[in-house]
PDB file of N, H, CA, C and O in Angstrom:
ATOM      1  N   UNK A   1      28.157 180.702  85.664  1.00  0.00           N
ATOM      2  CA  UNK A   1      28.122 181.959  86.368  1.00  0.00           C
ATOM      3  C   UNK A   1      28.550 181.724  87.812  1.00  0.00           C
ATOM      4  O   UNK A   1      28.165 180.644  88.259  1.00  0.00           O
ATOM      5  N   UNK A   2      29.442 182.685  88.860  1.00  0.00           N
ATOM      6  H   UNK A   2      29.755 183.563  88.496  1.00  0.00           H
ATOM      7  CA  UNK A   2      29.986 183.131  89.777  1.00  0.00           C
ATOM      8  C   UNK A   2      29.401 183.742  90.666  1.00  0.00           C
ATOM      9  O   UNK A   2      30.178 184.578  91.127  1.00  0.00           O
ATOM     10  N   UNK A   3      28.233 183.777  91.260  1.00  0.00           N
ATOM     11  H   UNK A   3      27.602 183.098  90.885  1.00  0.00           H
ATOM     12  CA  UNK A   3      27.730 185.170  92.046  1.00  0.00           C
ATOM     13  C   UNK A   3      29.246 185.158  93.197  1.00  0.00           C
ATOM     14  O   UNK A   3      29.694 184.089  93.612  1.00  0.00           O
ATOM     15  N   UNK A   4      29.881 186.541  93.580  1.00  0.00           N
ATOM     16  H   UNK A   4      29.518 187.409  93.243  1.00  0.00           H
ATOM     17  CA  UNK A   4      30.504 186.602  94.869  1.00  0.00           C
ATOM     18  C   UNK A   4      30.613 188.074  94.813  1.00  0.00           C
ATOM     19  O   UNK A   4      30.598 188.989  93.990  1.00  0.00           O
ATOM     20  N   UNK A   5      30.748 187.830  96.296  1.00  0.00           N
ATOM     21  H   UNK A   5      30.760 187.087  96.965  1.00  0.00           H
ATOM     22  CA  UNK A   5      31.049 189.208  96.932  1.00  0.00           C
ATOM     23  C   UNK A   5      32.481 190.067  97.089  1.00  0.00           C
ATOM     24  O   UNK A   5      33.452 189.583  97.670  1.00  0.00           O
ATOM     25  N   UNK A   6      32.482 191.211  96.580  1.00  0.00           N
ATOM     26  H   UNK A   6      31.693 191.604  96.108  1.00  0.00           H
ATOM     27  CA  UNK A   6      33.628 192.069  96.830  1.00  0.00           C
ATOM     28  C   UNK A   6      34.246 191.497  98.020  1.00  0.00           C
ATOM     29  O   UNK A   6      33.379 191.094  98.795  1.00  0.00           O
ATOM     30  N   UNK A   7      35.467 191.311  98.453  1.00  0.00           N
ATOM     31  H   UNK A   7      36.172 191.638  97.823  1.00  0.00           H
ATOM     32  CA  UNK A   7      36.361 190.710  99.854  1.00  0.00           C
ATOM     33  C   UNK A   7      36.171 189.808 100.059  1.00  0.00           C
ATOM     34  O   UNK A   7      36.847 189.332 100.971  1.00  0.00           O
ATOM     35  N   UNK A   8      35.187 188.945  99.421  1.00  0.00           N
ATOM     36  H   UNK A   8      34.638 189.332  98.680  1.00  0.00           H
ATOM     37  CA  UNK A   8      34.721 187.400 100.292  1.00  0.00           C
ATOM     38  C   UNK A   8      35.922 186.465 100.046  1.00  0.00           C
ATOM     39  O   UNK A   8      36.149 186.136  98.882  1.00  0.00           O
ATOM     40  N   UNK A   9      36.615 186.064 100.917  1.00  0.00           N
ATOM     41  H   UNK A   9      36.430 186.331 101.863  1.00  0.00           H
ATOM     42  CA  UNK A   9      37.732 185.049 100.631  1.00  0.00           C
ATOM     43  C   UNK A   9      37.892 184.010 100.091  1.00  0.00           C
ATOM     44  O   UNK A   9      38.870 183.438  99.610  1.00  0.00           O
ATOM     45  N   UNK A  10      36.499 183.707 100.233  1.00  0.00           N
ATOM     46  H   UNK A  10      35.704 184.172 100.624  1.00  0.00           H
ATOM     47  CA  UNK A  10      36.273 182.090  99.714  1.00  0.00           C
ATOM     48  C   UNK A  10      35.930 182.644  97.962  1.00  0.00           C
ATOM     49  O   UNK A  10      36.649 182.171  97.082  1.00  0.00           O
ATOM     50  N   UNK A  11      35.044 183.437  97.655  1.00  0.00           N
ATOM     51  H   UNK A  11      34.460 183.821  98.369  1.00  0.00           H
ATOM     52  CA  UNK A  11      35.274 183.733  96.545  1.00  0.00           C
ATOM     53  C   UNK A  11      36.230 183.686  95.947  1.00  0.00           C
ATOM     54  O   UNK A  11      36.398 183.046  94.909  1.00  0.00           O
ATOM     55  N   UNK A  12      37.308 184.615  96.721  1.00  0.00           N
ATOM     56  H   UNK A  12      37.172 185.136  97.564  1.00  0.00           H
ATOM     57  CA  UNK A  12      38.185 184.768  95.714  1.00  0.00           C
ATOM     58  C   UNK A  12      39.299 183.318  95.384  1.00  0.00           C
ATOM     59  O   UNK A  12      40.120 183.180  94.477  1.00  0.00           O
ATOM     60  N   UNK A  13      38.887 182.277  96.630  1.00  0.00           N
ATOM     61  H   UNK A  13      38.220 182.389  97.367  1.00  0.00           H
ATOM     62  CA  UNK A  13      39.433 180.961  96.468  1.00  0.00           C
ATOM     63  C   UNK A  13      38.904 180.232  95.422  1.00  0.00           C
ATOM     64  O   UNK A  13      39.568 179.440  94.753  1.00  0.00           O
ATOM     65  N   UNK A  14      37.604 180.494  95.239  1.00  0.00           N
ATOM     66  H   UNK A  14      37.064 181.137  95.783  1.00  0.00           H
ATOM     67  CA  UNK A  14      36.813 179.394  94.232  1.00  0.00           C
ATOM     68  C   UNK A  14      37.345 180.050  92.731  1.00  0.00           C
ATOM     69  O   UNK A  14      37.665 179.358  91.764  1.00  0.00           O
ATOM     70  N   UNK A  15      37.362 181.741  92.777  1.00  0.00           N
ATOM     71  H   UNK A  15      37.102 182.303  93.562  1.00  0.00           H
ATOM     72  CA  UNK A  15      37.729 181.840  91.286  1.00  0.00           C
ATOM     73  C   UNK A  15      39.682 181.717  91.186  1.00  0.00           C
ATOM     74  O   UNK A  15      40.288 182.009  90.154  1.00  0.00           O
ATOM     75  N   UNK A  16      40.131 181.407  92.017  1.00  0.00           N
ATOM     76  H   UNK A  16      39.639 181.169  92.855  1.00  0.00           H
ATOM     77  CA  UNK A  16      42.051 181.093  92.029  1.00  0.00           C
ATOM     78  C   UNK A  16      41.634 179.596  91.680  1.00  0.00           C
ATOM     79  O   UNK A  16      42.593 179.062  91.124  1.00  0.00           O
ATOM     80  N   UNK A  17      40.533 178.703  91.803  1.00  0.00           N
ATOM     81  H   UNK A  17      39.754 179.138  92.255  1.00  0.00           H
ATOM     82  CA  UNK A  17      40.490 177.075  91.738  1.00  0.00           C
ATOM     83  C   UNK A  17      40.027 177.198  90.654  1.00  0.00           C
ATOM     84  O   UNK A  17      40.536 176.442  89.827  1.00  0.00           O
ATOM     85  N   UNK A  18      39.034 178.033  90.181  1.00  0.00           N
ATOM     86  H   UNK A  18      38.621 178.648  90.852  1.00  0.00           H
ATOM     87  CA  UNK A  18      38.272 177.514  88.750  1.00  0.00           C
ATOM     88  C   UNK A  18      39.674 177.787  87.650  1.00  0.00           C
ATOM     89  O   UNK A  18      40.062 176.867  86.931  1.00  0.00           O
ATOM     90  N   UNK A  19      40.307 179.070  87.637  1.00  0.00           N
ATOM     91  H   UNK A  19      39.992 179.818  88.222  1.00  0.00           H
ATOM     92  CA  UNK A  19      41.397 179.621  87.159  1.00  0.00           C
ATOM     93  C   UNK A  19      42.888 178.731  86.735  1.00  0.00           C
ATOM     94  O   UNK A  19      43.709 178.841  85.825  1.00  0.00           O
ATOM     95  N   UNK A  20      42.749 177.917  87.787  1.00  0.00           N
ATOM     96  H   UNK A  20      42.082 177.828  88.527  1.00  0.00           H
ATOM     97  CA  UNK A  20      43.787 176.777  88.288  1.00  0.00           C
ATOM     98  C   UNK A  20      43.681 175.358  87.294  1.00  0.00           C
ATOM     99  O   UNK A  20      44.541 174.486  87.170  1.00  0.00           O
ATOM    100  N   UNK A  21      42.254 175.442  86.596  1.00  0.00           N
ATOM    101  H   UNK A  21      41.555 176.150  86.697  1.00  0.00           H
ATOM    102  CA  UNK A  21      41.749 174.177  86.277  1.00  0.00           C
ATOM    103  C   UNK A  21      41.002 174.367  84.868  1.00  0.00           C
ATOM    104  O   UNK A  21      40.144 173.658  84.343  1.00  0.00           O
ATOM    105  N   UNK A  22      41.770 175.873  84.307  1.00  0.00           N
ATOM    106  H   UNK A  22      42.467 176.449  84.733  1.00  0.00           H
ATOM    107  CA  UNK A  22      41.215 176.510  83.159  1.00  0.00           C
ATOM    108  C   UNK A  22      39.505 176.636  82.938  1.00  0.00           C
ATOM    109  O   UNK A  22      38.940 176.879  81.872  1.00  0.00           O
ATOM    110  N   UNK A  23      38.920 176.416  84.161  1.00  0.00           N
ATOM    111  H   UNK A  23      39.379 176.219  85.027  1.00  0.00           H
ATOM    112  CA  UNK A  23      37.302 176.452  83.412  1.00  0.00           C
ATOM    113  C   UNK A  23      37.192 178.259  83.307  1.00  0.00           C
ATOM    114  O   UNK A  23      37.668 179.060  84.112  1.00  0.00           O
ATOM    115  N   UNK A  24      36.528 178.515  82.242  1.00  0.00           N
ATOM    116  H   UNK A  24      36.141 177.864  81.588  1.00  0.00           H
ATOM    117  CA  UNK A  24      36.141 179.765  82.527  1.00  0.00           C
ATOM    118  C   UNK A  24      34.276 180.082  83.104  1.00  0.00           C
ATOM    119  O   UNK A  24      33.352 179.274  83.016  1.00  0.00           O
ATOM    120  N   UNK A  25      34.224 181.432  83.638  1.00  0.00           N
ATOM    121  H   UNK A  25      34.975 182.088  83.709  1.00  0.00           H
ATOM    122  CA  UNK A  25      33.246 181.693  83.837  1.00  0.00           C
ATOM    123  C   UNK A  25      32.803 182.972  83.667  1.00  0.00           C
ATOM    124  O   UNK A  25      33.610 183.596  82.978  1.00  0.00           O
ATOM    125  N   UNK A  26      31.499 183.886  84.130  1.00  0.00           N
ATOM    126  H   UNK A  26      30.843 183.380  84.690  1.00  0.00           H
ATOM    127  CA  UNK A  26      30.753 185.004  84.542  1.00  0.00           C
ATOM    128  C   UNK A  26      30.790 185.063  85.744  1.00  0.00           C
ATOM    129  O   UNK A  26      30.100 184.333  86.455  1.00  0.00           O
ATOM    130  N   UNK A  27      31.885 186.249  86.348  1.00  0.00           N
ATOM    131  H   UNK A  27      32.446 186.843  85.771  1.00  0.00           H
ATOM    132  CA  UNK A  27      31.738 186.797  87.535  1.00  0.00           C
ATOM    133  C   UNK A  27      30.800 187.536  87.468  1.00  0.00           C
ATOM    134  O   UNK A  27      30.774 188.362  86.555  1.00  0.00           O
ATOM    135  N   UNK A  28      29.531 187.451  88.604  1.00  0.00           N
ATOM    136  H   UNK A  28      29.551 186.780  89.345  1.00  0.00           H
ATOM    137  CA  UNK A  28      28.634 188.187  89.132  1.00  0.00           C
ATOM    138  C   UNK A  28      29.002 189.238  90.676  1.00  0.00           C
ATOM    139  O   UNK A  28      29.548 188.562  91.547  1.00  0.00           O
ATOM    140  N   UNK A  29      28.872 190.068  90.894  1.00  0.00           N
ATOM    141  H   UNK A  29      28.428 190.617  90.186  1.00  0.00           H
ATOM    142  CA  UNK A  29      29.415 190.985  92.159  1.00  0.00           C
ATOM    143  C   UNK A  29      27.859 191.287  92.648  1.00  0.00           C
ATOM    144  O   UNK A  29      27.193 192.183  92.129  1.00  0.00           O
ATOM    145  N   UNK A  30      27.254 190.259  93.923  1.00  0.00           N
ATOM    146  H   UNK A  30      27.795 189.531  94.345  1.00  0.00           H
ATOM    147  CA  UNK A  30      26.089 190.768  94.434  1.00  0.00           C
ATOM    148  C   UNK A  30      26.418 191.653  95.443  1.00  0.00           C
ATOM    149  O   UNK A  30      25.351 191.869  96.016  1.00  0.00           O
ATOM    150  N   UNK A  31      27.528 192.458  96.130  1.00  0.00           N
ATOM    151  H   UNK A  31      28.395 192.282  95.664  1.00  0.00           H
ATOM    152  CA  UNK A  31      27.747 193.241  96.882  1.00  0.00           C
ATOM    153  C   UNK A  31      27.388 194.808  95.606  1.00  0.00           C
ATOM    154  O   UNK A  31      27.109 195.871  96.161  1.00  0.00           O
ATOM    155  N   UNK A  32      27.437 194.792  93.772  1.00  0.00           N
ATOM    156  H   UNK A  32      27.663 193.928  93.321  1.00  0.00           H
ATOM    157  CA  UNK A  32      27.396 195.722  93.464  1.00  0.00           C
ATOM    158  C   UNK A  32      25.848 195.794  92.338  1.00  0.00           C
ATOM    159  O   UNK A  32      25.424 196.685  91.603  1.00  0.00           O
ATOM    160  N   UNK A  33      25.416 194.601  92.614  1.00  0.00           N
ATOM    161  H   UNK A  33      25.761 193.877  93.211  1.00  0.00           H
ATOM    162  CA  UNK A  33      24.374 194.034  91.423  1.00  0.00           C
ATOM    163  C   UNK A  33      23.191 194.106  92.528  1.00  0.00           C
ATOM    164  O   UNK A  33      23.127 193.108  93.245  1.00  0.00           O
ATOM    165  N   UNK A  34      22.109 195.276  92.813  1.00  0.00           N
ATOM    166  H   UNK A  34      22.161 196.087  92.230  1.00  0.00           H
ATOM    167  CA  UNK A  34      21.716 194.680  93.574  1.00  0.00           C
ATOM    168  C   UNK A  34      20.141 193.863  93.087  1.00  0.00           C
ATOM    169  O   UNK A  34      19.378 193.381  93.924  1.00  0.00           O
ATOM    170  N   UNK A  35      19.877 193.841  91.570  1.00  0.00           N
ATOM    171  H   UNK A  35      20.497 194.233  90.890  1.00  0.00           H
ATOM    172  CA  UNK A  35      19.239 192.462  91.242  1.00  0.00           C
ATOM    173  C   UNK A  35      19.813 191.354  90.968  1.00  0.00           C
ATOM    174  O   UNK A  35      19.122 190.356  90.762  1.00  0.00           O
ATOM    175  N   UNK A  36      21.377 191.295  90.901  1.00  0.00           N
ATOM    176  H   UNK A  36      21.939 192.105  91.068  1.00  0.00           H
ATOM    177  CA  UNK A  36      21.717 189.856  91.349  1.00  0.00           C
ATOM    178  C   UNK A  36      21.865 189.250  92.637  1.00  0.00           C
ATOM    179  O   UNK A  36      21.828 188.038  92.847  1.00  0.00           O
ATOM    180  N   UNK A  37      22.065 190.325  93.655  1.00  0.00           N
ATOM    181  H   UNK A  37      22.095 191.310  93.484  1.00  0.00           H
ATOM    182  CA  UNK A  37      21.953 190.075  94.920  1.00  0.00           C
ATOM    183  C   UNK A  37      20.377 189.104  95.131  1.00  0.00           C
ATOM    184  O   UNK A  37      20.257 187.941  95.516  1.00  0.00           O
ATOM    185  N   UNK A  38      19.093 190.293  94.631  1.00  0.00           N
ATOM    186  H   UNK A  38      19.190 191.237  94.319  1.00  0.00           H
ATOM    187  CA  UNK A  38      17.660 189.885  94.955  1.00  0.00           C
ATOM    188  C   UNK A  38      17.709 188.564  94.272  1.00  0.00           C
ATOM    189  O   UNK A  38      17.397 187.641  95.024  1.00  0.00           O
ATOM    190  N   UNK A  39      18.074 188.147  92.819  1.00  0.00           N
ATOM    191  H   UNK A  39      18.328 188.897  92.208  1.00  0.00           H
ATOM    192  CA  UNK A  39      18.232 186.676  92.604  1.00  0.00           C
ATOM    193  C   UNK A  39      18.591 185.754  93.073  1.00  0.00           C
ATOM    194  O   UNK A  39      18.042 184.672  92.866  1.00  0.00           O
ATOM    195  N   UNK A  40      19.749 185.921  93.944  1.00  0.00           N
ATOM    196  H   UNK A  40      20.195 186.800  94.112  1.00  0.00           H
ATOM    197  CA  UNK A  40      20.040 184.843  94.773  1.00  0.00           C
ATOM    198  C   UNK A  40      19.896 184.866  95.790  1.00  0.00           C
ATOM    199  O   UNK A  40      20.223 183.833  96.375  1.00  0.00           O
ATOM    200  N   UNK A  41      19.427 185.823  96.500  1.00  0.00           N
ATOM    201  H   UNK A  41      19.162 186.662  96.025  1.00  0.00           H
ATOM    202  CA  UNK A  41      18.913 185.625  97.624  1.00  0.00           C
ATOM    203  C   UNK A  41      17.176 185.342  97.566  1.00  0.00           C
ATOM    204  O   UNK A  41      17.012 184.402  98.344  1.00  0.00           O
ATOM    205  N   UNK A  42      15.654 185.787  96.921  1.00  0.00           N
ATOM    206  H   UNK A  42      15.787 186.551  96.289  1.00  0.00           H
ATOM    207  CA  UNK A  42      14.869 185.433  96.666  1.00  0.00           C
ATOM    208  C   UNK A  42      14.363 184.718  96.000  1.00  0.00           C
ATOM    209  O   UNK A  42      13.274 184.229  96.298  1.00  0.00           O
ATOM    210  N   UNK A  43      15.144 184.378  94.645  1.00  0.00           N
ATOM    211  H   UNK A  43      16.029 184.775  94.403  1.00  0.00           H
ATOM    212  CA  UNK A  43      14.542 183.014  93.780  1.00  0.00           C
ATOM    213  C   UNK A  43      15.286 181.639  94.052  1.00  0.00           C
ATOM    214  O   UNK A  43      14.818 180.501  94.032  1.00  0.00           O
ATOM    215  N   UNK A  44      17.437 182.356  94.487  1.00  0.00           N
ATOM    216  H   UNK A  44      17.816 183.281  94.503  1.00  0.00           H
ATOM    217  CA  UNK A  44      17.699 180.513  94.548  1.00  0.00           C
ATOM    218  C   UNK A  44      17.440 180.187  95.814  1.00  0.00           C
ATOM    219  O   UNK A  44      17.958 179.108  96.105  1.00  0.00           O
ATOM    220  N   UNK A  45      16.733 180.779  96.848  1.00  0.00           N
ATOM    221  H   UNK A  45      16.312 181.655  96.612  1.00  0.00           H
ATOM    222  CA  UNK A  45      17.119 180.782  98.222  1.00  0.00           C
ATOM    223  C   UNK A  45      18.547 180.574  98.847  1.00  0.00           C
ATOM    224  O   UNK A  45      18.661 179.757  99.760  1.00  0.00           O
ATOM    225  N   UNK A  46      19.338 181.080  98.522  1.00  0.00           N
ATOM    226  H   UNK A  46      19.245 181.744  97.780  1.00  0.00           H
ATOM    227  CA  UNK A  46      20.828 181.274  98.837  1.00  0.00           C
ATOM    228  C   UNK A  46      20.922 182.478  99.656  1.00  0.00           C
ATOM    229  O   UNK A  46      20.455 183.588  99.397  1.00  0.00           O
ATOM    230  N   UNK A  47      21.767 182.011 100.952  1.00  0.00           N
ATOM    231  H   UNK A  47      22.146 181.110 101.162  1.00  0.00           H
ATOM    232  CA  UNK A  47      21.865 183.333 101.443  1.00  0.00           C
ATOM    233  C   UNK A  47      23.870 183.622 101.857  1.00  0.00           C
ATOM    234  O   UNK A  47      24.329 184.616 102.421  1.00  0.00           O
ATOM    235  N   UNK A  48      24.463 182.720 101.480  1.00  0.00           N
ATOM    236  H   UNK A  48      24.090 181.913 101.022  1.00  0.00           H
ATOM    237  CA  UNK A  48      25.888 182.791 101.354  1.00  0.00           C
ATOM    238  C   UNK A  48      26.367 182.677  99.889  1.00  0.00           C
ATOM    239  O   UNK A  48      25.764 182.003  99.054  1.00  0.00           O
ATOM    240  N   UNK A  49      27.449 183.355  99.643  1.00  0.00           N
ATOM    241  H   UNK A  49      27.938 183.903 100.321  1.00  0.00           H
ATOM    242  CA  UNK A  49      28.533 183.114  98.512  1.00  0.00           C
ATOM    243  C   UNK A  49      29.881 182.459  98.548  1.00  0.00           C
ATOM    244  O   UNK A  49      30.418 182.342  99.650  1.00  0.00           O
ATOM    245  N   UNK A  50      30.398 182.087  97.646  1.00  0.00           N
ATOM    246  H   UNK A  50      29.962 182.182  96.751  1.00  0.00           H
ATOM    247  CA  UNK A  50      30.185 182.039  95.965  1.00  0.00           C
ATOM    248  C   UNK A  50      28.770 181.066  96.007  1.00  0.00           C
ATOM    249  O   UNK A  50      28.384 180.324  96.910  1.00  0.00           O
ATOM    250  N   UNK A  51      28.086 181.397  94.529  1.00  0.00           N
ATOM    251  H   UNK A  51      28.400 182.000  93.796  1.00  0.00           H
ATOM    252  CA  UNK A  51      27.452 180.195  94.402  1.00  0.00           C
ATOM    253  C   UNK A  51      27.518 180.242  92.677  1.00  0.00           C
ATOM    254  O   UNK A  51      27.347 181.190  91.912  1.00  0.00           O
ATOM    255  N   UNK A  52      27.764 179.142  92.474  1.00  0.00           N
ATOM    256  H   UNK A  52      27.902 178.371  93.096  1.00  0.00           H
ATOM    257  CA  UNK A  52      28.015 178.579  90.814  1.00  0.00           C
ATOM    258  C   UNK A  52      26.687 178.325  90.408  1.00  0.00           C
ATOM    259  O   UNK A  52      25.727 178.155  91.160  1.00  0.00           O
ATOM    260  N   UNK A  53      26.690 178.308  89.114  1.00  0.00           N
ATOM    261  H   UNK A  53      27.470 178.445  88.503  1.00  0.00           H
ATOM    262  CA  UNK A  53      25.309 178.725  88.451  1.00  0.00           C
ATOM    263  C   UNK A  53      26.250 177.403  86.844  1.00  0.00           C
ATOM    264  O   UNK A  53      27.333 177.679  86.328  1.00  0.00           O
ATOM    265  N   UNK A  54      25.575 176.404  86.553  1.00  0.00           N
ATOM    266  H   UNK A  54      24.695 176.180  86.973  1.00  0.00           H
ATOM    267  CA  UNK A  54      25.895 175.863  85.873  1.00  0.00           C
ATOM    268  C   UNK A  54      24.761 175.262  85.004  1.00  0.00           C
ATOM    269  O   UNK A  54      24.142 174.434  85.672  1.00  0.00           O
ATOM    270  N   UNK A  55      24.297 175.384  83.806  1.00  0.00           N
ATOM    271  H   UNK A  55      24.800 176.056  83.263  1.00  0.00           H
ATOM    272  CA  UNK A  55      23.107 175.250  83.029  1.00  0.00           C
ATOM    273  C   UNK A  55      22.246 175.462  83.817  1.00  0.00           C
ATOM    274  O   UNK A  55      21.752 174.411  84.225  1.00  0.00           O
ATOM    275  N   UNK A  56      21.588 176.815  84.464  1.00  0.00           N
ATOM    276  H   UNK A  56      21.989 177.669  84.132  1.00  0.00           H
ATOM    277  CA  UNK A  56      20.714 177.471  84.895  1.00  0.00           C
ATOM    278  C   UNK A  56      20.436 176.604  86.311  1.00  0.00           C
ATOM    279  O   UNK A  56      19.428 176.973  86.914  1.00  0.00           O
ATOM    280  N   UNK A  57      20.933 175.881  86.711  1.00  0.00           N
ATOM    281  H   UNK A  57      21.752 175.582  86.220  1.00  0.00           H
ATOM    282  CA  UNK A  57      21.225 175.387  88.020  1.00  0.00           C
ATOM    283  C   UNK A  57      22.120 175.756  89.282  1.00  0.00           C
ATOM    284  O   UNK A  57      23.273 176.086  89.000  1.00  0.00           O
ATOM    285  N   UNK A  58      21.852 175.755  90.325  1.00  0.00           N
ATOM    286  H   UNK A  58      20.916 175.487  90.554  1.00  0.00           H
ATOM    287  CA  UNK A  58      22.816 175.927  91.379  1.00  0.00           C
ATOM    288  C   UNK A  58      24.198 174.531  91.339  1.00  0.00           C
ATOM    289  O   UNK A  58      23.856 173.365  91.141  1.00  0.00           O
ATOM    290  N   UNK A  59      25.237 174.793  91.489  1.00  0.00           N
ATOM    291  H   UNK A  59      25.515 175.740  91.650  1.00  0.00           H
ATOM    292  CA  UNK A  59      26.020 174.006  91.449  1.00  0.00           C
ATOM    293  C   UNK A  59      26.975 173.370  92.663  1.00  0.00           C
ATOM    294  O   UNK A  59      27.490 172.294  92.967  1.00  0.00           O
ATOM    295  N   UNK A  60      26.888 174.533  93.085  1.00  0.00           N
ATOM    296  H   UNK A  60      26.469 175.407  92.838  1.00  0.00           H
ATOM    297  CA  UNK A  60      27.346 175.250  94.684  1.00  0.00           C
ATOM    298  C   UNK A  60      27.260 176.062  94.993  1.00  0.00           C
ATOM    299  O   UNK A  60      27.086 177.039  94.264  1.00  0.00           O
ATOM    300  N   UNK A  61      27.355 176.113  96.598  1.00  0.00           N
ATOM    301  H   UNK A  61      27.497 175.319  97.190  1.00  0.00           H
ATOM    302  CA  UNK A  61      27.160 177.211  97.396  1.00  0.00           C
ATOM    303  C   UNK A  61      28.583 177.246  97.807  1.00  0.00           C
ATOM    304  O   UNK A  61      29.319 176.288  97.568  1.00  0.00           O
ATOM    305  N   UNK A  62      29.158 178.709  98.644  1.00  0.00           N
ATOM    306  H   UNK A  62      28.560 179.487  98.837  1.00  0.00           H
ATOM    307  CA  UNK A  62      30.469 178.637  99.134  1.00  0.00           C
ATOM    308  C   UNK A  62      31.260 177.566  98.539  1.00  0.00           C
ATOM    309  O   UNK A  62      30.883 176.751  97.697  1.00  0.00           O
ATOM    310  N   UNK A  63      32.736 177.706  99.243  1.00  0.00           N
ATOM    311  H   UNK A  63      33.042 178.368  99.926  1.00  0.00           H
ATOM    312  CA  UNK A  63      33.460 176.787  98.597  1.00  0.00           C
ATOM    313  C   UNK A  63      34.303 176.032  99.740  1.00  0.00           C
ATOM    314  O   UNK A  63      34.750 176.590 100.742  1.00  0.00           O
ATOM    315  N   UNK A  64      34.411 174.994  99.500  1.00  0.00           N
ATOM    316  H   UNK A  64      34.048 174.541  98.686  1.00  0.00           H
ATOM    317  CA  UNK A  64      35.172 173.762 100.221  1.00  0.00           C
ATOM    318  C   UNK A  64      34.147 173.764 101.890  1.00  0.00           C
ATOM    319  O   UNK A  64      34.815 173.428 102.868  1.00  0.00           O
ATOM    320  N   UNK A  65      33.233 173.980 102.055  1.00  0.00           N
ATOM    321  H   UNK A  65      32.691 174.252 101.260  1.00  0.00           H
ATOM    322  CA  UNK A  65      32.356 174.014 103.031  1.00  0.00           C
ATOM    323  C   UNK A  65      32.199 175.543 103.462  1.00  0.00           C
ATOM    324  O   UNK A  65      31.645 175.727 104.547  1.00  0.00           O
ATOM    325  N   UNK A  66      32.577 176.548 102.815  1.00  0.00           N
ATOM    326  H   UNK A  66      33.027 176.398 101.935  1.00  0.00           H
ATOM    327  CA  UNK A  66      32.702 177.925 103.487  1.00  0.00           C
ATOM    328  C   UNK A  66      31.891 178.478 102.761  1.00  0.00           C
ATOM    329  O   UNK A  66      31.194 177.984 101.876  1.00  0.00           O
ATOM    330  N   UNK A  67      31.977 179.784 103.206  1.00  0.00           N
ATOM    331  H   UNK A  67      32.544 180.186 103.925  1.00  0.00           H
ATOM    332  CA  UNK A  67      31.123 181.115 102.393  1.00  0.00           C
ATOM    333  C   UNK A  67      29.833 181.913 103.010  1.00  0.00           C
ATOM    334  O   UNK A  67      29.308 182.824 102.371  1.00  0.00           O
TER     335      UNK A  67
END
């Protein structure tokens, strides 16, 4: 899973890299989800995007140091 935000640049970099490297995923939109928003912001303590969600784990936050 993908959490990112509508316009976020780096989002849209991490899903042009995952895309690039055939992995697929679940885009999440916490700018339109707003209990996926409250998930990652209150249970993973994340307060920037993208953040990858890989066997119910955080994987990353932002991408290439951003987000």
């Amino acid at each position: 899973m993908v959490y990112i935000k509508t316009g976020c640049p780096h989002c849209q970099k991490l899903m042009e890299d995952l895309k690039s490297k055939s992995i697929s995923y679940v885009e999440i939109d916490v700018s339109k989800d707003q209990d996926a928003k409250s998930f990652v912001k209150d249970i993973l303590k994340v307060d920037k995007v993208p953040v990858v969600i890989k066997e119910g784990k955080v994987e990353s936050v932002g991408f290439e140091g951003k987000g």
